[in-house]
C-alpha positions in Angstrom: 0.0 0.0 0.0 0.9 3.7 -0.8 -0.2 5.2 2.1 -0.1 5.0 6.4 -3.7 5.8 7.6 -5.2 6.8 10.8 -8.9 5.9 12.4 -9.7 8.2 14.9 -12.8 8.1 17.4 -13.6 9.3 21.0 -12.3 5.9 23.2 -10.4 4.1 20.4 -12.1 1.0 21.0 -15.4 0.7 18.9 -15.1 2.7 15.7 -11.7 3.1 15.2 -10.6 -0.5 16.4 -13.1 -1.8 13.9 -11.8 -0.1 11.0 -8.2 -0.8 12.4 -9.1 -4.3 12.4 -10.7 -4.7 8.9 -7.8 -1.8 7.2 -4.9 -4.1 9.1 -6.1 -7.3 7.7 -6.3 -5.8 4.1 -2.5 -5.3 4.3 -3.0 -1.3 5.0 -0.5 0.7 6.7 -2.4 1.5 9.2 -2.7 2.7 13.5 -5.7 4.0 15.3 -6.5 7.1 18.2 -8.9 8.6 20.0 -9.3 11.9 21.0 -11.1 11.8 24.5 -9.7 12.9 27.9 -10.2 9.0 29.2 -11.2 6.0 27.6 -15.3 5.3 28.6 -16.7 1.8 27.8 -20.6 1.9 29.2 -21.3 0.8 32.3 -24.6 -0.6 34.2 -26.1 3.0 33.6 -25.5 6.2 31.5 -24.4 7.7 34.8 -21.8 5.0 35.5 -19.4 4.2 32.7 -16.2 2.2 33.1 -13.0 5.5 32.8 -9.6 3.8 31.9 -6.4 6.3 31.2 -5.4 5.6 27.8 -2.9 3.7 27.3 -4.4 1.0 29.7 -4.3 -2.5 27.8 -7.6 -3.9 26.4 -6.7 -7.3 28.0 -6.6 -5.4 32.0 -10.5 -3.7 30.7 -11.4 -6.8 29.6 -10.2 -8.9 33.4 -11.4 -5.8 35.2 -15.0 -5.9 33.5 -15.3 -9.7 34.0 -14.8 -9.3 37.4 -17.4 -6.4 37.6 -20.1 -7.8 35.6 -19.5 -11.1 32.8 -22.7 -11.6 32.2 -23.6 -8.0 31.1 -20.3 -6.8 29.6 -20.8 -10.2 27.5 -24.0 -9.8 26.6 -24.1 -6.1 25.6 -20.6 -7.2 23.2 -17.9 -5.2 25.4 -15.8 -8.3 26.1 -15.6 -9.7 22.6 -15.0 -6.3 21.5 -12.0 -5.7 23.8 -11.0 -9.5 22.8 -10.9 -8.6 19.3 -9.0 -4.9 20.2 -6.3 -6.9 22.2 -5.4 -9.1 18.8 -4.9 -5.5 17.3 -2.6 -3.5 19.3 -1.8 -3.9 23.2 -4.2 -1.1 24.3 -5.8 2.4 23.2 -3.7 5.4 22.2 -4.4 9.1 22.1 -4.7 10.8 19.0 -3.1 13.9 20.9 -0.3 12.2 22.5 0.9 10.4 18.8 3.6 12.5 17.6 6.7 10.2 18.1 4.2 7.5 15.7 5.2 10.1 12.7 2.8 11.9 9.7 -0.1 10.3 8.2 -1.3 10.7 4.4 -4.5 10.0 5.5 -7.2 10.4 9.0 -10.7 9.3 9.3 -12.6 10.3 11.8 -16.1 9.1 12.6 -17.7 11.9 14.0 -17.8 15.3 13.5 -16.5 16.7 16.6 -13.6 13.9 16.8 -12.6 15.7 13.5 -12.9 19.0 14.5 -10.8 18.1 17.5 -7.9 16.7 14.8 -7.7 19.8 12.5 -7.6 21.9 15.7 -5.0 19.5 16.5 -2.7 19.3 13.7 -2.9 23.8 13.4 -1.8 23.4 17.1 1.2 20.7 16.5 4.8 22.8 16.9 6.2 20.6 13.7 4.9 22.8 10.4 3.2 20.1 7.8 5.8 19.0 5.8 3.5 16.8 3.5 -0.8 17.1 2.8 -2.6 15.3 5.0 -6.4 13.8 4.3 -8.6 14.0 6.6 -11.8 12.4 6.5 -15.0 12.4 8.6 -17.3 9.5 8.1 -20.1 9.6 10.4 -21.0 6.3 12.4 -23.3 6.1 15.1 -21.1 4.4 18.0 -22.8 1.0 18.4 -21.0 -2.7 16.9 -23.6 -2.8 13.9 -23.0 0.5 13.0 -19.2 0.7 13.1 -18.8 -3.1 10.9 -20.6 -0.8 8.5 -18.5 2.4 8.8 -15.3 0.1 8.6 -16.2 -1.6 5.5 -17.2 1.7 4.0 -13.7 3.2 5.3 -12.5 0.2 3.5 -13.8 0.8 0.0 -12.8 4.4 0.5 -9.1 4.0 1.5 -9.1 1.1 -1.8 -9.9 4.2 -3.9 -7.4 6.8 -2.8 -4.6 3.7 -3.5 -6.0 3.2 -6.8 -5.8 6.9 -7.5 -2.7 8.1 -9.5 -3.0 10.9 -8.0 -5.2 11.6 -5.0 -4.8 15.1 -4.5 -5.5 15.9 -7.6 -8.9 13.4 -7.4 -10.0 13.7 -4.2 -13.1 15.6 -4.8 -14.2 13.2 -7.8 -13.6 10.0 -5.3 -15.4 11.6 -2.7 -18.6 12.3 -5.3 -18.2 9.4 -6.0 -18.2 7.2 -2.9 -21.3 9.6 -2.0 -23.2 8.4 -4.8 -22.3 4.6 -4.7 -23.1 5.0 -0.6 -25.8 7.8 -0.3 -23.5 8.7 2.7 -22.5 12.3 3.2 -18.6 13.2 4.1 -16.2 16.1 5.4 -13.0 16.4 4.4 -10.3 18.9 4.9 -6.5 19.3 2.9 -4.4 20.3 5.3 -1.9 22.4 5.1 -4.4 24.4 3.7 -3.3 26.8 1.1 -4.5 30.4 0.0 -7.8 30.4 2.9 -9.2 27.2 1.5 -11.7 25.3 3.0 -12.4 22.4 4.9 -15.1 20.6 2.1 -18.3 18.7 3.1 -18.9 16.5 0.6 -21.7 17.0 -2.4 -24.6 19.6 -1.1 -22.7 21.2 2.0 -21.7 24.6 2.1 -17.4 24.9 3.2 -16.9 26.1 6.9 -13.4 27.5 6.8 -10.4 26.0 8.3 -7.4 28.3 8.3 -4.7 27.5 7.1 -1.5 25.3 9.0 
C-alpha cells in the first residue's frame, strides 16, 4: 500500500478499532487514536461508565469488567470487542499524544467533533506540515452494527485513494463518488491548507473555513 492511515474516534475501542481491524487485515499501513480525555466503555447505567487512562491494555479492561459484571459486559458485546482490540494492538492510544508514531497521508474520523478536534490538532502541532494530509470524517453512530458498517465503507474508500494516481488531484471526484455509490455524506479537509481554502463537506454542504496550517 501507498499510504499510512489513521482511524480516529472518541475511546479508540469501537469505531476506530473496527476499522483498524478490517484496514490491518487488508495489508493497509495503518494505526488507530482517540481523542477523549479517558477512555469510557458503558457501564450498568448512562451515569456510571467504566474510565480507563489511555494507554491502559484492552486485555486489564477486559479482566477488570469480568470481574465487575460477565454476564452483562458479554451480553451487551464489550468483552468480545475488547478481545478482538487486544489481537490488534496492546491497548488504546491518544490521538493527541501520537507525535513520536510520525505523519499520516491519510485520517478518518467518525464523528464530527472527533474531526474538529484533529484539525484543531494538527494547526496546534509545533512541527509545520511537511506533506498534505487527508482528513476524513465518516459519520458512524457508535454502536457494533453501526461501526462493521463504517469500517467496510472506510475500506472501499481508503481502496480508492490507492488506486488513484493521484489523490490530490482526485479527491473531490472520489469523494462524489463514494457519495453516490453510498448515499453517505462526508467532510474532508486538505491540510496544510493553502490560499484560505476550505475544509469541504462532501456534495450539497456549504465549506466552513479551516485556516490554514
Amino acid at each position: 500500500m501507498k499510504f499510512r492511515y489513521a482511524m480516529v474516534c472518541s475511546s479508540n475501542q469501537n469505531r476506530s478499532m473496527e476499522a483498524h481491524f478490517l484496514l490491518k487485515r487488508q495489508g493497509f499501513d495503518v494505526s488507530s487514536y482517540g481523542t477523549g480525555a479517558h477512555v469510557k466503555l458503558p457501564g450498568p447505567s448512562l451515569r456510571e461508565p467504566n474510565v480507563y487512562d489511555f494507554g491502559t491494555p484492552y486485555k486489564h479492561m477486559m479482566d477488570d469488567l469480568r470481574r465487575k459484571d460477565p454476564d452483562l459486559y458479554r451480553r451487551n458485546g464489550i468483552l468480545p470487542m475488547l478481545r478482538r482490540n487486544s489481537t490488534v494492538k496492546l491497548a488504546p492510544q491518544r490521538w493527541q499524544e501520537n507525535a513520536a508514531d510520525g505523519s499520516f497521508d491519510v485520517v478518518f474520523t467518525f464523528e464530527e467533533k472527533v474531526f474538529d478536534m484533529v484539525i484543531e490538532d494538527l494547526h496546534n502541532r509545533d512541527h509545520v506540515l511537511l506533506k498534505t494530509v487527508l482528513v476524513i470524517n465518516l459519520e458512524v453512530k457508535d454502536n457494533h452494527e453501526e461501526a462493521a458498517v463504517g469500517a467496510r465503507l472506510t475500506l472501499d474508500l481508503c481502496q480508492e485513494i490507492e488506486a488513484a494516481e493521484s489523490w490530490e488531484e482526485s479527491i473531490d471526484e472520489i469523494i462524489a463518488g463514494f457519495e453516490d455509490k453510498h448515499r453517505r455524506k462526508l467532510l474532508y479537509s486538505l491540510l496544510p491548507l493553502q490560499d484560505g481554502k476550505e475544509a469541504r463537506r462532501g456534495s450539497g454542504y456549504a465549506g466552513r473555513i479551516v485556516s490554514a496550517v
